[in-house]
C-alpha positions as CSV (number, residue, x, y, z in Angstrom):
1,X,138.3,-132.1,3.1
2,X,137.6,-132.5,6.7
3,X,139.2,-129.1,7.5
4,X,137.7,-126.9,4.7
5,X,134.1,-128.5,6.2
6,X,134.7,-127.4,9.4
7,X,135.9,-124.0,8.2
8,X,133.2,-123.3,5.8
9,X,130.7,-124.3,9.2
10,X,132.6,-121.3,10.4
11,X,132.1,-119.1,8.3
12,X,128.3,-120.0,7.6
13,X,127.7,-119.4,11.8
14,X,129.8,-116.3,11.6
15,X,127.5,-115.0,8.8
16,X,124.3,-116.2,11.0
17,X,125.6,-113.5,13.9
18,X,127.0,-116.8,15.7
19,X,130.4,-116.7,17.6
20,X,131.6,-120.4,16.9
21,X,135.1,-122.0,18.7
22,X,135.5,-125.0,16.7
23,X,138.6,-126.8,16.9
24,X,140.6,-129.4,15.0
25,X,142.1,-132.3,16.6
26,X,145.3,-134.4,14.8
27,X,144.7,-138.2,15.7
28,X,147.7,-140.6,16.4
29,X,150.8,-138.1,16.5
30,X,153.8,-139.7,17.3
31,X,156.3,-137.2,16.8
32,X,155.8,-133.6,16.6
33,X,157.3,-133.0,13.2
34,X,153.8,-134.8,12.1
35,X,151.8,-132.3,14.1
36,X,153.4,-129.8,12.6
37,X,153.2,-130.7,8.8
38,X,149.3,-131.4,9.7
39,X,149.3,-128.2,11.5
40,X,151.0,-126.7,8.5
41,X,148.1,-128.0,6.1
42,X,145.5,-127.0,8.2
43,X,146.5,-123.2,8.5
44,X,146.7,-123.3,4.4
45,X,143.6,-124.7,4.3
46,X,141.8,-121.9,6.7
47,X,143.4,-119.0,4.9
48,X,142.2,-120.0,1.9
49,X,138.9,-120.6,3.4
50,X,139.2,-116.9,4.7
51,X,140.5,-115.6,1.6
52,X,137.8,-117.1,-0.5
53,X,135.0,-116.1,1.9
54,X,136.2,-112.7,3.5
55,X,135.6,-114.2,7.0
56,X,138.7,-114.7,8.8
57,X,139.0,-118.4,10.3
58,X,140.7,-119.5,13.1
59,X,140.6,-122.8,15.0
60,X,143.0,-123.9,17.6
61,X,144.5,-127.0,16.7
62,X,145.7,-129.5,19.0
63,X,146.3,-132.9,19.0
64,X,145.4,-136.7,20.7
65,X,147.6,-138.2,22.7
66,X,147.4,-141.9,22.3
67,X,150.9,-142.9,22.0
68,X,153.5,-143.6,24.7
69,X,155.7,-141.8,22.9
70,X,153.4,-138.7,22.4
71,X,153.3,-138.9,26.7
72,X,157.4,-138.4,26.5
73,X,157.9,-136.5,23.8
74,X,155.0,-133.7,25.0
75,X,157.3,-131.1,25.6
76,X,157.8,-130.9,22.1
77,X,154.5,-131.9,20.9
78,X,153.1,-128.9,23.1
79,X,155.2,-126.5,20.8
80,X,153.2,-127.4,18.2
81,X,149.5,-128.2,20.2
82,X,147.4,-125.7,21.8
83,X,146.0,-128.2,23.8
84,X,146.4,-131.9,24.4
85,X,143.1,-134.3,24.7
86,X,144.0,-138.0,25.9
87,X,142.6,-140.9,24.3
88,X,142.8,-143.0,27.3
89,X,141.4,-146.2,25.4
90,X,143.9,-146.2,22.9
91,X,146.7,-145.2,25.6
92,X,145.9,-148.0,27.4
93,X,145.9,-149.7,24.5
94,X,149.5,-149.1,23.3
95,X,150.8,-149.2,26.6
96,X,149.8,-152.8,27.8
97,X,149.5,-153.6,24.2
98,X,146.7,-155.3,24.2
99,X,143.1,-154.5,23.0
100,X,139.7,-153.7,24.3
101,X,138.7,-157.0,22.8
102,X,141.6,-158.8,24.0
103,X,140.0,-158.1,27.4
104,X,137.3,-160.2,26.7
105,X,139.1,-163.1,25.6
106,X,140.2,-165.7,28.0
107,X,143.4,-164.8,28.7
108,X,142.7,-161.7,30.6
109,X,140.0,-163.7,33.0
110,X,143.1,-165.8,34.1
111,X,144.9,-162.9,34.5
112,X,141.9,-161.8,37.4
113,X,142.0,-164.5,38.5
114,X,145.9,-164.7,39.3
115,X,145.9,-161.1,40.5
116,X,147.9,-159.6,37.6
117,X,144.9,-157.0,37.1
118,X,142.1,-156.0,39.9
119,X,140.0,-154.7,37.3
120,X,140.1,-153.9,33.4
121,X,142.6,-151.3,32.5
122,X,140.0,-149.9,30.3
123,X,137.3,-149.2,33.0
124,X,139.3,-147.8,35.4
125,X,142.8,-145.6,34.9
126,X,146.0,-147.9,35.2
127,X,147.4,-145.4,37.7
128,X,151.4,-147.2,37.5
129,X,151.9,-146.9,33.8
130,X,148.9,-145.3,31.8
131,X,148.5,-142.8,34.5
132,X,152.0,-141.9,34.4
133,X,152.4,-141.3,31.0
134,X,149.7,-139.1,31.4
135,X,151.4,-137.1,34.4
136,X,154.4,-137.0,32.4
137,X,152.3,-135.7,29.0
138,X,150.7,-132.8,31.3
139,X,153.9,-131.6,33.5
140,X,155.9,-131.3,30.4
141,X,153.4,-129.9,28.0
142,X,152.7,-127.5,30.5
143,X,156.1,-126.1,30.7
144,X,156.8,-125.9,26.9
145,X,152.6,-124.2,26.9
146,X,151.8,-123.0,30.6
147,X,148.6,-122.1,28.9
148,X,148.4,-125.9,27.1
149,X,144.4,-126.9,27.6
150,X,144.6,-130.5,28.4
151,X,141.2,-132.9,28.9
152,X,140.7,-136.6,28.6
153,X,138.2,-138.4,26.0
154,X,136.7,-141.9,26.6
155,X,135.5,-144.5,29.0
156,X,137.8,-143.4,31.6
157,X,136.4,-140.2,31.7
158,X,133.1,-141.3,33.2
159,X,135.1,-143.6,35.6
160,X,134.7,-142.2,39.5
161,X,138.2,-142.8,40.3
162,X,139.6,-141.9,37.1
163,X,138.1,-138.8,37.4
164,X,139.5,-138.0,41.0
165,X,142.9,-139.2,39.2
166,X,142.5,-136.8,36.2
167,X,141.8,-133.6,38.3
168,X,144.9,-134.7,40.6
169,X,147.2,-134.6,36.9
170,X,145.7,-131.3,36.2
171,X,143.6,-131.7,33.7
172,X,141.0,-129.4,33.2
173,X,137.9,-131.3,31.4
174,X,136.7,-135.0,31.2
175,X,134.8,-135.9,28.4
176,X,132.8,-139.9,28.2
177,X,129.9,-141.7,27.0
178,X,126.3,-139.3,27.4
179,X,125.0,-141.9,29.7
180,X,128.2,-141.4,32.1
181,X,128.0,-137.9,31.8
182,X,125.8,-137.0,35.0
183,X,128.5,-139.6,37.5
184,X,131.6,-137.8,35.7
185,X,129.8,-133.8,36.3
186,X,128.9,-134.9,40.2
187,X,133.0,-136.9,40.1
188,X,134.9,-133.3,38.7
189,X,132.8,-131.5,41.4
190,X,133.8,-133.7,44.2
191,X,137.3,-133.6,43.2
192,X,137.0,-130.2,43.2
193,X,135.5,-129.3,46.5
194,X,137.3,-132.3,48.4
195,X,141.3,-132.2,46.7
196,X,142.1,-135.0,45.7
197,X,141.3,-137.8,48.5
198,X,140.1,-141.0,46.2
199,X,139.7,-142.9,49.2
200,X,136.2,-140.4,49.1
201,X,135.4,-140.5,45.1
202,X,132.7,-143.5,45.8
């Protein structure tokens, strides 16, 4: 249902004289035979969009990675993806396994306060494990797809050093909350023009 929508948006801005890229993003894969059966559905579902309409539909479709084992297996997700955006929250989340709520509780203040964490995993990028999955997920869905586009969706993505992290890994957009958007643009742009130095993102 979701699909047909965004194909029939298509069509309706094609008709208008528009030039719409929409694209259609698979939540939670954890293997890629489940990107490709979605995958699979999707294409049926835009030709017969197409068919019915006489406007040809396509729409990249690519996939979340949220999943450790999305992050090792992205080599042969990528075969399947044509492009990878990470859901850092929910990484975290599956990594650690813990939640954004279980943050709050009182557990994770006595983990402060022992030194286990310096800060929240979900305000800034866990650089050891999080941020390795994500090097891994980018290095080999890069080789399977040199042309894989790969981005990052979330809290992190408005996060000064996350951002300097992110650019680092090689992704090539950040995406956050509206009100983050304006330290996350001025972040990208001093990752850009400085390398990668995060001893200079403040």
């Amino acid at each position: 249902m979701q699909v047909r929508a965004i194909a029939e948006a298509v069509v309706e801005r094609v008709r208008a004289g528009g030039s719409p890229h929409a694209e259609i993003m698979v939540p939670l894969v954890g293997a890629v035979e489940e990107l490709r059966l979605a995958r699979e559905e999707v294409e049926r579902v835009l030709a017969r969009v197409g068919e019915e309409t006489g406007v040809p539909v396509r729409c990249p479709v690519g996939t979340m990675i949220e999943l450790p084992r999305a992050a090792l297996t992205a080599g042969r997700i990528a075969e399947e993806a044509e492009f990878f955006s990470f859901g850092t929250n929910d990484l975290t989340q599956t990594a650690w396994g813990f939640s954004r709520d279980d943050v709050e509780a009182a557990f994770f203040s006595a983990y402060l306060d022992k030194g286990v964490f310096t800060a929240s995993p979900f305000e800034t990028i866990d650089r050891d494990g999080v941020g390795r999955l994500v090097r891994i997920a980018v290095d080999e869905g890069r080789a399977a797809r040199p042309d894989l586009t790969v981005g990052v969706c979330g809290e992190h993505g408005g996060d000064p050093e996350a951002v300097h992290f992110f650019h680092a890994a090689g992704l090539d957009y950040v995406s956050c909350s509206p009100f983050r958007v304006p330290v996350a643009r001025l972040e990208a742009g001093r990752a850009t023009l400085a390398g990668t130095d995060v001893s200079d993102s403040r």
